[in-house]
C-alpha positions in Angstrom: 63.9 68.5 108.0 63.6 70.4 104.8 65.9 73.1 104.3 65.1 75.2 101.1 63.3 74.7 98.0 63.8 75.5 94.8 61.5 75.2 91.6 64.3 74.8 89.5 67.4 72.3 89.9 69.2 75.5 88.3 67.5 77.7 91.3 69.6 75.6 93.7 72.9 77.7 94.3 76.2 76.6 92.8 77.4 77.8 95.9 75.1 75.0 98.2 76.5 72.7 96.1 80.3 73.8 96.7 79.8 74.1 100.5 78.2 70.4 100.7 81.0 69.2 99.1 84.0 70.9 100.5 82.2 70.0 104.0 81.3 66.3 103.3 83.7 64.0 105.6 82.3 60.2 105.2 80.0 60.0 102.2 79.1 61.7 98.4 76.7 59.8 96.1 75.5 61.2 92.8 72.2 59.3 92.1 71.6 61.6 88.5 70.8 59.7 85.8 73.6 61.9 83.7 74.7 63.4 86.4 76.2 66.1 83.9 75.6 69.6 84.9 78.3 68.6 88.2 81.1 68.5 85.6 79.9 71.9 84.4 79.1 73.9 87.1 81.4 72.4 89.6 85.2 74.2 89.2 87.8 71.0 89.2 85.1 68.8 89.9 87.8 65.8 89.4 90.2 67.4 91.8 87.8 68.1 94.7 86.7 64.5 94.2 90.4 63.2 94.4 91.0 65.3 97.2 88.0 63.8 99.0 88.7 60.2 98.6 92.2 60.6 99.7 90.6 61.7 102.7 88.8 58.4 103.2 85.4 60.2 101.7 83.2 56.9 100.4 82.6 58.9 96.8 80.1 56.8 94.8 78.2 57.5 91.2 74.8 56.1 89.9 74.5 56.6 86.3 71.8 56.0 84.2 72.5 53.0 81.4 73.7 54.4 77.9 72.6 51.9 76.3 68.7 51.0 77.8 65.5 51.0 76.5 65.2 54.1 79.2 67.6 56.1 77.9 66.4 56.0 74.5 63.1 56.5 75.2 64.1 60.0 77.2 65.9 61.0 74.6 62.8 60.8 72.1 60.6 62.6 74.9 63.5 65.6 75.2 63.8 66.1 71.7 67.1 68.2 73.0 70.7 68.3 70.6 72.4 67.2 73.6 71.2 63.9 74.1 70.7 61.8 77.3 73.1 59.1 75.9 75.9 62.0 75.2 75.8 63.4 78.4 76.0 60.3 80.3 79.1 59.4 78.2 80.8 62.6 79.5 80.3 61.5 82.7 81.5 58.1 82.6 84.3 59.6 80.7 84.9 62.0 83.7 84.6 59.1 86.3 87.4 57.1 83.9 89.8 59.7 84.4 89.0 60.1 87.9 89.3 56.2 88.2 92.3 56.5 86.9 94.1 58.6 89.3 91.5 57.4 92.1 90.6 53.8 91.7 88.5 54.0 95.0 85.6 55.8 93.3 82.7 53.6 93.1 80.3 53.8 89.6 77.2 51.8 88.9 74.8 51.7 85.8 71.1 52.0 86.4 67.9 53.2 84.6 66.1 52.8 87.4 66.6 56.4 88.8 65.2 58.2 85.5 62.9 60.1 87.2 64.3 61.5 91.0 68.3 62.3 91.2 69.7 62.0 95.2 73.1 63.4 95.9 74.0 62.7 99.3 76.9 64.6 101.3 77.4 63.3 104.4 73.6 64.3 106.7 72.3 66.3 104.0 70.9 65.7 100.4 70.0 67.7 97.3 66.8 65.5 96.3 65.5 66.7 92.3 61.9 65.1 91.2 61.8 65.2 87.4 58.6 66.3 85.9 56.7 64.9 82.8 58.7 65.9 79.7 61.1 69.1 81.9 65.0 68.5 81.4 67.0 67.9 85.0 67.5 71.5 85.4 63.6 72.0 85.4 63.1 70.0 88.0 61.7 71.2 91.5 64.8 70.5 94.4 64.8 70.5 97.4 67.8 70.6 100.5 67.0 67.4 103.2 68.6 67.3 106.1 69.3 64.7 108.2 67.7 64.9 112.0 67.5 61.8 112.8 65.9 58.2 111.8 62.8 56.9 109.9 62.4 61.1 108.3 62.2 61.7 104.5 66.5 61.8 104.6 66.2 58.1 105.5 63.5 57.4 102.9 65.5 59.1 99.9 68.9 57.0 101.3 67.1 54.1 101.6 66.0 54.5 97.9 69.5 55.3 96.6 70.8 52.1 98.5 68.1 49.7 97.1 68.9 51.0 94.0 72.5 50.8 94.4 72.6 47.2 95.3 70.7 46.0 92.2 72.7 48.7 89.8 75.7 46.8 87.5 78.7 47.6 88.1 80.5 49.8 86.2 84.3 48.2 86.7 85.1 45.0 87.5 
């Protein structure tokens, strides 16, 4: 079922956010390719991640690859000071020091996922499809939930998962 919809990624309430966090029990994957705007707009993002895995949350990041042919071909359609390669280094520079006080967190590199970010929390999903030349935070979103199997939940996880299994590892 799809819950609401937003035009924006930035229309999407910090507050949805929060709550699907705070209420996730088994499972949070970040499939953005920076994934950026979580360590901005999400208060002790680190902490609340901690806080999850020592609760046996599976927490899980797929990043897009600094260093592709992708990456740099974004940046030259963005044309934006903050580029695609720096804010991707901020979040693998979040996910070190989260590493390092949590080695459970999982991190992959991928550049396959340039064009629709999934973060899963548990049975419900915050799907964004990136448009032509938009930033993330352009990008329409919508809230999928869960209602049972073979729906467009299943579809979106079953895209993060492929995707996830041929993604390189980001620690050894």
């Amino acid at each position: 079922m799809i819950r609401p919809r937003y035009p924006y990624r930035s229309a999407c309430p910090r507050s949805l956010w929060s709550d699907l966090l705070a209420s996730a029990k088994r499972n949070l994957t970040f499939a953005g390719y920076t994934n950026y705007f979580l360590w901005l707009e999400q208060a002790n993002l680190r902490g609340h991640l901690r806080r999850k895995v020592d609760q046996g949350v599976c927490v899980r990041f797929l990043v897009g690859d600094p260093d592709s042919e992708v990456t740099r071909r974004r940046e030259q359609i963005e044309q934006v000071p903050l580029t695609v390669t720096t804010r991707i280094r901020v979040t693998l520079d979040e996910l070190e020091r989260l590493r390092a006080d949590t080695p459970a967190v999982e991190a992959r590199l991928s550049d396959r996922h340039i064009a629709t970010s999934v973060f899963v929390f548990d049975d419900d999903m915050i799907v964004s499809v990136h448009l032509a030349d938009l930033l993330g935070h352009d990008s329409p979103t919508l809230h999928i939930r869960r209602h049972g199997p073979g729906g467009l939940y299943d579809r979106f996880a079953g895209h993060v998962d492929h995707l996830w299994a041929q993604a390189r590892t980001l620690w050894p």
